[in-house]
C-alpha positions in Angstrom: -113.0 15.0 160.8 -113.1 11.4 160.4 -110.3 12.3 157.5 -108.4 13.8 159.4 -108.1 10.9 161.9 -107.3 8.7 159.0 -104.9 11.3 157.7 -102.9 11.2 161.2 -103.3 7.3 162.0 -101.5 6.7 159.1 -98.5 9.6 159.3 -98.0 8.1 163.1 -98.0 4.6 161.8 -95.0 5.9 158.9 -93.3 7.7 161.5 -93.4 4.3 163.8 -91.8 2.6 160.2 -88.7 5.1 160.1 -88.5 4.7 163.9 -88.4 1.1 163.3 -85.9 1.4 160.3 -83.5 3.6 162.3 -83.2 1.3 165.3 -82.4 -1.6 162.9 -79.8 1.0 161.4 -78.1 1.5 164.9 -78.4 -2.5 165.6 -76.3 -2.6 162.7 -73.7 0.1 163.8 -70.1 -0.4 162.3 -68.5 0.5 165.3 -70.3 -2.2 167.4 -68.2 -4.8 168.1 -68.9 -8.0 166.2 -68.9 -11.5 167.8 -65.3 -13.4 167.0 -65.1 -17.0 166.4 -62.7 -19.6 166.8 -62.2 -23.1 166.8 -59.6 -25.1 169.7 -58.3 -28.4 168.9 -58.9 -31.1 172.0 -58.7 -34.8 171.5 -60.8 -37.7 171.3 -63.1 -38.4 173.9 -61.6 -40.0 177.0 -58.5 -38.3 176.9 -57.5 -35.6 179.2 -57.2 -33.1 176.9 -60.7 -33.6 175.9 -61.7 -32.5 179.1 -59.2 -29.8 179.8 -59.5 -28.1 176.2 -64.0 -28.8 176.1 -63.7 -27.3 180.0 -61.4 -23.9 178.9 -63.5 -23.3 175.7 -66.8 -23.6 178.0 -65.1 -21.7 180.2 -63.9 -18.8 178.2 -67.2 -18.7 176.4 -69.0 -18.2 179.5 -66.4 -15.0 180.2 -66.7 -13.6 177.0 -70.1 -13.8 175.9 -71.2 -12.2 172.9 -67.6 -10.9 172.0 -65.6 -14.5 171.8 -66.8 -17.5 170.7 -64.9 -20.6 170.7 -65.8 -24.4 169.9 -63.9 -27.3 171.0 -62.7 -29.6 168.1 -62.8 -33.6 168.7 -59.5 -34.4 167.1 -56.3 -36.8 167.3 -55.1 -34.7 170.0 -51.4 -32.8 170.6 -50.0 -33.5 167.2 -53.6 -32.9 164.9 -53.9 -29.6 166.9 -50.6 -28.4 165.8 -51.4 -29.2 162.2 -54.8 -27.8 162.3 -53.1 -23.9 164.1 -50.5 -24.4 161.4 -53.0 -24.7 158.7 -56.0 -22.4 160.2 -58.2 -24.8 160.4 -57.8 -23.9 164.9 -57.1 -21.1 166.0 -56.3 -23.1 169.5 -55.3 -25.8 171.2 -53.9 -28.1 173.6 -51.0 -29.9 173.1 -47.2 -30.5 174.8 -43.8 -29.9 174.6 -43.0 -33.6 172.4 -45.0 -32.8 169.7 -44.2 -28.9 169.7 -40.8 -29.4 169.1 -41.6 -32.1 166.4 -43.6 -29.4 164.7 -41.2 -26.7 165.0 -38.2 -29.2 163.0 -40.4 -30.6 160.5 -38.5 -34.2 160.7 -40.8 -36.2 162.7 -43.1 -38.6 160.3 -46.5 -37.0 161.3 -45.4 -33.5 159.8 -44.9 -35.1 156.5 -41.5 -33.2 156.2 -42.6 -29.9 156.9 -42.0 -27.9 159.4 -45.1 -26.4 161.3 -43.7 -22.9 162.8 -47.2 -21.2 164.6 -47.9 -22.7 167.3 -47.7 -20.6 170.4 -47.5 -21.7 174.4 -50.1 -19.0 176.0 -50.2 -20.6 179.2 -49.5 -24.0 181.5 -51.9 -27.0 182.0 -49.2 -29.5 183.9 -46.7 -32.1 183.7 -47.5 -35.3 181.6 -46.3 -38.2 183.6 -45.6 -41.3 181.6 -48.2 -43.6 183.0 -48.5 -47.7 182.5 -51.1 -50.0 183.4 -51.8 -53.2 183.1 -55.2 -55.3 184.8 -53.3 -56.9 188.1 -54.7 -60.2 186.3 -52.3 -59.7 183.6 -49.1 -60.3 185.7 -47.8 -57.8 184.6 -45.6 -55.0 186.8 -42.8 -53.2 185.2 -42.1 -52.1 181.9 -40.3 -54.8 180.9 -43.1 -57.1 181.6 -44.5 -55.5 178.4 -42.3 -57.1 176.2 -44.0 -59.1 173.5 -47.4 -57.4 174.4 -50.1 -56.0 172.9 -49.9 -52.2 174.2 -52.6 -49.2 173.7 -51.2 -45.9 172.8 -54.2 -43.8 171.9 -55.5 -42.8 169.2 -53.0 -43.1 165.9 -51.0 -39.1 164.9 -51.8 -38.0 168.8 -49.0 -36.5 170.0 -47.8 -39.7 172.5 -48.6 -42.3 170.2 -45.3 -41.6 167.8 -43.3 -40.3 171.0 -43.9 -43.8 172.9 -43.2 -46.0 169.9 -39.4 -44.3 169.9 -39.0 -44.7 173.8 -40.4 -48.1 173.9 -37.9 -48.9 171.0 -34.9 -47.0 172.6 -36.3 -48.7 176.0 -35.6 -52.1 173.6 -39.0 -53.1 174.7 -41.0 -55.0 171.8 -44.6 -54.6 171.8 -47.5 -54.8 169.3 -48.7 -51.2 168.7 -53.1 -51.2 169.7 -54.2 -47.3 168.1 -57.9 -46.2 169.0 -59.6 -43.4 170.8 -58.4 -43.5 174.5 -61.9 -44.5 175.7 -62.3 -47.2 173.2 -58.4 -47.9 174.6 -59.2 -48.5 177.9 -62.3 -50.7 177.1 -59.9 -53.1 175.5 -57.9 -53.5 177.8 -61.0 -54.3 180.4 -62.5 -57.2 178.0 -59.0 -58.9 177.3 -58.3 -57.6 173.8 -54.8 -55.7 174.9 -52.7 -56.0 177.4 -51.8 -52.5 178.6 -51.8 -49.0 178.3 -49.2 -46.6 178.4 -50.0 -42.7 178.7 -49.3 -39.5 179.6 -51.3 -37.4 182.7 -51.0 -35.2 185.0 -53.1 -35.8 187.9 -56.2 -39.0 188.3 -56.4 -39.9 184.6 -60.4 -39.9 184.0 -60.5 -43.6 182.4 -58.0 -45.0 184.8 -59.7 -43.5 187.5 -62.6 -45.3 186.1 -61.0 -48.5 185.1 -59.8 -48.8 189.2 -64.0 -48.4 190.1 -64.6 -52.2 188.4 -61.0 -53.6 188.2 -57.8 -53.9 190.2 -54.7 -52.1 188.2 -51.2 -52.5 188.5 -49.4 -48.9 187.9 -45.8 -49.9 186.3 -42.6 -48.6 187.7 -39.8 -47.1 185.0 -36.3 -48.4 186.2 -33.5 -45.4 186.6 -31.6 -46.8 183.6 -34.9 -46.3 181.8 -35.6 -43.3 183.0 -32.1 -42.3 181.6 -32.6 -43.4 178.7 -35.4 -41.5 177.8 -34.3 -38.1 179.5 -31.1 -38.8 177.1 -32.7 -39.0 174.1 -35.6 -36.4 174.1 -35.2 -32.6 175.9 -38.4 -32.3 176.9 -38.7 -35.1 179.5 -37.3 -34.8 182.9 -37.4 -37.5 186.1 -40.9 -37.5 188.0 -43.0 -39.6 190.3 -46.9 -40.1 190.3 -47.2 -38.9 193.7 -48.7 -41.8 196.2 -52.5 -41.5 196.6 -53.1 -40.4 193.0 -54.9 -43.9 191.9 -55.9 -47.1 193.8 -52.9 -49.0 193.1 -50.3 -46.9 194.0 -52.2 -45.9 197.8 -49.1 -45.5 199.6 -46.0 -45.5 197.1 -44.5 -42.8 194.7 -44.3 -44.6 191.4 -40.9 -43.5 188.9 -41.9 -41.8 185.5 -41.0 -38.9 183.4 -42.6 -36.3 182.7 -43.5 -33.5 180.4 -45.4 -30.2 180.1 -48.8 -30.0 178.4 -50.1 -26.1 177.4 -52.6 -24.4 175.7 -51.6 -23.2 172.4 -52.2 -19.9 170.1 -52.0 -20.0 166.6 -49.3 -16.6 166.0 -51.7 -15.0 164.1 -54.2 -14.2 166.3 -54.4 -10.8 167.5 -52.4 -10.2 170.4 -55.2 -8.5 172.1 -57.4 -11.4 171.7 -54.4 -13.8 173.4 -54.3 -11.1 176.0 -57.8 -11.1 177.2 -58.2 -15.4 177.2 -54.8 -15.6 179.2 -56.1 -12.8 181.6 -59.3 -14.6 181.8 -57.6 -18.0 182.0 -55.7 -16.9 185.4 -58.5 -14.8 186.6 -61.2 -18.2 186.3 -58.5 -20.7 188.1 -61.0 -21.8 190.1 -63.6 -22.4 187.5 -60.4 -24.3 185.2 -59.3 -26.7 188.2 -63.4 -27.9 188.5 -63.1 -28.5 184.6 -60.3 -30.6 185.8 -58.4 -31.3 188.9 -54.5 -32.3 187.5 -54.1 -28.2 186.6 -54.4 -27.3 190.3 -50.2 -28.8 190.2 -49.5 -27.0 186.7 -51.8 -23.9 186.2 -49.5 -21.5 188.4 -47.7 -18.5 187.2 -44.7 -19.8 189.3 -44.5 -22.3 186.7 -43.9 -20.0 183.8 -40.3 -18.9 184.1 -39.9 -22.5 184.3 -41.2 -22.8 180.8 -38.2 -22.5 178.1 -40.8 -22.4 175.3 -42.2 -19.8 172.8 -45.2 -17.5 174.4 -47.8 -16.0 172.1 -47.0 -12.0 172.4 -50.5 -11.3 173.8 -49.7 -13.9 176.8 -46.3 -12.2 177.3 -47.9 -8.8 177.7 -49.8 -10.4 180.4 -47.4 -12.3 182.3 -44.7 -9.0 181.8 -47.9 -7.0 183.8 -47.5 -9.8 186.8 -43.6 -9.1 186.9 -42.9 -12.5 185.7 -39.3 -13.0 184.1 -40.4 -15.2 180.8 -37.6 -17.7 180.4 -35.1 -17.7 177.7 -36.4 -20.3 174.8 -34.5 -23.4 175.0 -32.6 -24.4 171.7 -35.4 -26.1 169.3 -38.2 -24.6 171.0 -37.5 -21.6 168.5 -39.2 -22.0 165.1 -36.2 -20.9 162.3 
């Protein structure tokens, strides 16, 4: 007898083996869908798309647990993003309509002569107003004040550094170039070392929001002849204000810009399913995106996209077809060749 309950301890203990072995077998199911991974290129810390591109990865992670993962890339911002899509190295991005276009001709110096052609819009963030500041110590006011100045332009290969070198130039304003990290920018500018700052943001910029907490700013008005002048010479900027009541300084007065969009990006080889479901998600969590950051609640509207001559990932254009949205036609250089 006492054999026998040897005999049977040990066939229950093989049979909980095999039991054991099958369930790892089904764990490991082909047909179970596997866990895809992706990279998005942001920017460096301080800079709006740092926040934007770290909130919409956090937020599409959240959304699409255990079938998408996606990290957010620290990088030189609109321009490295379209280099890193171009070469695989993202997947995704942020970036705007200056350096797409740059990307898409090949011409500008940051390409290195090559055209970049995979980038794809898959839906809005906002409009990039040209924003200067300057510590009201300074004395300085307008635009022109900046001539012979030391001016900070982010980080060197972002997408506005190279785009506000040529405007300041065809503005014929001189100024010695200051290139650094936006945050590392703005403290500069705090302790003396630069004079000003010239961006682009939609919305409160973070560090001028912050620089206006411990110092008093002056915001700098464009004139209309340089406003001209720069909607002449590039297609993607149009006239703008920073609405009064976005920042300290300008309380109660609209201050003259231009502006330009700012998107999330697709590489063109990912599957258009996979574009599909974040663009869905990126709409359907507009609440959860305007928390992340409070300058999409203007751009982040699907009014906005037949407004948008650009080229859409196919995956977002399924989408945006389902709402009854007419995409706009693709303005002349916005279309890789």
């Amino acid at each position: 007898m006492k054999r026998l309950k040897v005999f049977l301890s040990l066939l229950l203990a093989c049979a909980l083996v095999f039991a054991c072995v099958g369930c790892g077998e089904n764990n490991n199911d082909p047909d179970t869908p596997k866990l895809q991974t992706f990279s998005a290129g942001c920017s460096a810390s301080g800079g709006a798309f740092n926040v934007v591109g770290t909130g919409w990865c956090t937020v599409m992670n959240s959304v699409f647990s255990g079938k998408y993962s996606i990290t957010a890339e620290t990088t030189g911002g609109a321009t490295a993003n379209t280099a890193l899509i171009e070469t695989g190295e993202c997947q995704f991005g942020v970036g705007g309509a200056s350096s797409t276009l740059e990307a898409y001709e090949g011409v500008a110096e940051w390409t290195g002569g090559q055209k970049m052609v995979k980038s794809r819009v898959i839906a809005p963030m906002y409009e990039m107003s040209l924003t200067a500041f300057a510590l009201s110590s300074s004395g300085i006011e307008t635009w022109s004040d900046l001539e012979g100045k030391t001016v900070g332009l982010g980080s060197k290969g972002s997408g506005v550094d190279p785009v506000l070198r040529k405007l300041l130039d065809a503005m014929g304003i001189n100024v010695t170039v200051h290139n650094d990290a936006w945050g590392t920018t703005v403290e500069a500018l705090k302790d003396g070392t630069i004079d000003a700052v010239i961006t682009q943001a939609a919305g409160a910029w973070p560090s001028l929001a912050e620089t206006e907490a411990t110092h008093e700013v002056n915001i700098l008005p464009m004139t209309e002849e340089q406003v001209k002048i720069v909607c002449e010479m590039t297609p993607y900027y149009v006239q703008s204000y920073i609405p009064a009541g976005t920042y300290k300084a300008n309380a109660d007065k609209d201050i003259l810009s231009c502006s330009m969009w700012a998107f999330f990006m697709a590489s063109e080889d990912v599957d258009d399913e996979v574009v599909y479901d974040l663009t869905k998600a990126t709409w359907e969590h507009y609440d959860d995106m305007v928390t992340v950051y409070a300058g999409l609640a203007g751009g982040l509207k699907l009014e906005n996209i037949p407004n948008m001559p650009f080229l859409f990932h196919d995956g977002a254009i399924k989408y945006y077809q389902e709402q009854g949205i007419q995409m706009a036609e693709v303005a002349p250089g916005f279309s890789p060749s």
